[in-house]
C-alpha positions in Angstrom: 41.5 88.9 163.9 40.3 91.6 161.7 39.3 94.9 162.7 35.5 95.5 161.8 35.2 98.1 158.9 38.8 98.7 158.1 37.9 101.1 155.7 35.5 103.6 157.4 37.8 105.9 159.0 40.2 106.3 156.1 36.6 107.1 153.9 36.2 109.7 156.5 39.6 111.6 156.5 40.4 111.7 153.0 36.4 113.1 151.7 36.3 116.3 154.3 38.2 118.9 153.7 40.8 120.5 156.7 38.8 123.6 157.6 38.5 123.9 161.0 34.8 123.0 160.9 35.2 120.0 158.8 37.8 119.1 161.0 35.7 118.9 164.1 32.9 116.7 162.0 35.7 114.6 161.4 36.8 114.1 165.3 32.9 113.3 165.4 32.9 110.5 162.5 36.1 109.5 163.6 34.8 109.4 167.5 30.9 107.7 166.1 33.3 104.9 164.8 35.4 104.3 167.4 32.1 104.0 169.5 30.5 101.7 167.0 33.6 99.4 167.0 33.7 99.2 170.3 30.2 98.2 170.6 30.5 95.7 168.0 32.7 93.8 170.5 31.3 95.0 174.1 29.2 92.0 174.9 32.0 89.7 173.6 34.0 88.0 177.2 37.1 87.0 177.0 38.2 83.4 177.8 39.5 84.7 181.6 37.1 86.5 182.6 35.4 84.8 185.6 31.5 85.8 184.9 32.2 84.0 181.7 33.8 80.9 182.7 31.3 80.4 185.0 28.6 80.4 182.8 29.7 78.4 180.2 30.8 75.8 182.5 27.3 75.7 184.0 25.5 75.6 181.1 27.6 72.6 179.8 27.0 70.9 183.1 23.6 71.6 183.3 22.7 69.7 179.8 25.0 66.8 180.6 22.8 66.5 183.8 19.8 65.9 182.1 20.3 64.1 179.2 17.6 61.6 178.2 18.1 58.8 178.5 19.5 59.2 181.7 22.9 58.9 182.0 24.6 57.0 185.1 28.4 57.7 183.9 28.9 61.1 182.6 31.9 63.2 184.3 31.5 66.9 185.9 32.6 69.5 183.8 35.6 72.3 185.2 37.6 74.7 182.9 40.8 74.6 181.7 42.5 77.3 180.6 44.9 75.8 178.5 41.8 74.2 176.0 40.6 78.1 176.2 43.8 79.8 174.4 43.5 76.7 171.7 40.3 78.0 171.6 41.1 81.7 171.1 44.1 81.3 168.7 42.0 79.0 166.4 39.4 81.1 166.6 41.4 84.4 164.9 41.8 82.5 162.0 38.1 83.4 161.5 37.4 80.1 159.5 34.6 77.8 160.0 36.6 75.0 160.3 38.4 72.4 162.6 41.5 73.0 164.0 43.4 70.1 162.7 46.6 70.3 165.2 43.9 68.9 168.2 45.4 65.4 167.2 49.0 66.2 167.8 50.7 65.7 170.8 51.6 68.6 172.9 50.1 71.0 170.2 46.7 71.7 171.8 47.7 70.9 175.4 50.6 70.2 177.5 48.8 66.9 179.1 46.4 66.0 176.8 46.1 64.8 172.8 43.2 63.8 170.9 40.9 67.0 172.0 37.8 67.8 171.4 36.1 70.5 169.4 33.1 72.3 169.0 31.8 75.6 166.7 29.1 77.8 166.6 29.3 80.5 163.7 27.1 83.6 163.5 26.2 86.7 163.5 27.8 89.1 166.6 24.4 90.4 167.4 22.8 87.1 167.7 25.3 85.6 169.8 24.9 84.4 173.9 26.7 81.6 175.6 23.2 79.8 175.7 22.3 80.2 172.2 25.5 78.2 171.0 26.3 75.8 173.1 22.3 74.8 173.5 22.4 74.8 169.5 25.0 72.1 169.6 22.4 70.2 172.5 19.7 70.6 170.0 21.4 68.3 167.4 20.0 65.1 169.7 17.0 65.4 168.2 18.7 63.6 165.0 20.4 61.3 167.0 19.1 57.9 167.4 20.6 56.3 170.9 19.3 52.9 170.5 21.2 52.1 167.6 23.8 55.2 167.7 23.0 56.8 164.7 22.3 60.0 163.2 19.8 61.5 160.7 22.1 64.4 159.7 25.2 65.4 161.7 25.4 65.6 165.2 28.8 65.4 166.2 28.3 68.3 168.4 25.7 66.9 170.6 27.9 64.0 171.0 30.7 65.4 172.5 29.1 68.0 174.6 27.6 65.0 176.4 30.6 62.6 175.7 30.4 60.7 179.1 34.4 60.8 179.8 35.5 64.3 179.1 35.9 66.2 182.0 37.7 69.4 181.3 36.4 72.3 178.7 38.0 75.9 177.7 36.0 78.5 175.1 36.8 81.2 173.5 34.7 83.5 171.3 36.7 85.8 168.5 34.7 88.7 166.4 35.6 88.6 162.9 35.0 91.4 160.0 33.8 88.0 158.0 33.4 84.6 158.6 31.7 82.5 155.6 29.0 85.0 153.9 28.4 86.3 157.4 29.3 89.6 157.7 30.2 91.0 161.6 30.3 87.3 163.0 31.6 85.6 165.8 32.9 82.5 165.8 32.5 80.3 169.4 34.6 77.6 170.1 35.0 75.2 172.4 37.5 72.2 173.2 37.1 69.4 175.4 39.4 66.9 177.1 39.9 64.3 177.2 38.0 64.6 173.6 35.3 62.1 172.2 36.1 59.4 169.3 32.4 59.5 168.9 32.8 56.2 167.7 30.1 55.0 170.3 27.1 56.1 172.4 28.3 59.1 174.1 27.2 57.6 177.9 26.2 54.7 179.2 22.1 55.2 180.2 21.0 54.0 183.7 20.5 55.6 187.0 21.9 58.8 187.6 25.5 58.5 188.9 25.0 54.3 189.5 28.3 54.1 187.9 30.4 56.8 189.2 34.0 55.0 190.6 33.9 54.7 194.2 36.4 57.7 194.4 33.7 60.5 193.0 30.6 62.0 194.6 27.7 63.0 192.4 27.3 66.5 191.9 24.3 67.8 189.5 23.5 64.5 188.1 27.1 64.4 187.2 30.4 62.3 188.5 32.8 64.1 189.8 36.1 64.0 192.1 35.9 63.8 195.5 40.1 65.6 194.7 40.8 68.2 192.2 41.3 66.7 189.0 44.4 68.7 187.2 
């Protein structure tokens, strides 16, 4: 990842001169900075910290719980911290783009292949686990579940509520540029086991109807009576 402003605090050193008054205005420039690049990445959590695992777990369970149509097979959502350092490591490339080892076997995850992935670019300021993730939710509105189509993309929707992925892990990086968005973030998040989206993403009916006789419904959603690892 790159530092924000790489530049400032060299600016700074070489255009005041070493009196000893200049020299305290620059331990002041040179503190204002480190201040400001700390703040630039203050609200960002990291991928193990438990406030943030939490929430984005919650939110991604909370939209799978009430899609519409109803779903009656959709699996509960738990974190995995292997799918959050994929996350993270793609994520310092500061690229909008796929990571395109997800495929591979044992590249993105000791036990699973074929993972999952979504992205949320922006800028750092604007950024809150709800805004991202609920932007990817918002793509159903072009997506046509009778006849499982779309009106523009909305491959994100479709895997956030992809009925058999069970296990997600995000990870959001600050970047000096991502795109022509100065100061970004970019979110990501990867899911297993991932979506083809060749399909509907769930099969519609009552909530939980077809669970397997082994899970218990929990928030609209299917999930193991024993740990799934």
């Amino acid at each position: 990842m790159e530092a924000p402003r790489p530049f400032a605090r060299e600016w700074c050193a070489q255009s005041l001169p070493l009196t000893r008054g200049s020299l305290l205005k620059l331990r002041v420039w040179e503190l204002w900075l480190l201040l400001l690049d700390f703040g630039l990445n203050a609200e960002l959590p990291h991928e193990e910290d438990v406030h943030f695992i939490n929430e984005y777990v919650n939110v991604h369970n909370e939209l799978r719980g009430n899609v519409l149509p109803r779903g009656s097979n959709l699996r509960f959502m738990t974190w995995d911290v292997a799918l959050s350092r994929t996350a993270r490591a793609w994520g310092k490339k500061c690229v909008f783009e796929h990571n395109n080892h997800l495929e591979e076997l044992n590249m993105a995850h000791p036990k699973f292949n074929g993972i999952g992935e979504n992205i949320w670019v922006g800028p750092e300021n604007e950024f809150t686990a709800s805004i991202a993730i609920r932007s990817w939710y918002e793509e159903r509105k072009k997506y046509h579940f009778e006849n499982d189509s779309c009106s523009s993309d909305c491959s994100n929707y479709k895997q956030l509520v992809w009925d058999t992925s069970y296990k997600v892990g995000c990870a959001v990086t600050s970047c000096t540029r991502v795109g022509r968005i100065k100061y970004a973030v970019i979110f990501i998040c990867n899911y297993a086991p991932g979506g083809s989206l060749s399909r509907r993403p769930y099969k519609p009916g009552i909530t939980c109807a077809r669970c397997s006789k082994y899970d218990r419904c929990t928030d609209f959603l299917c999930s193991k009576i024993k740990k799934i690892t």
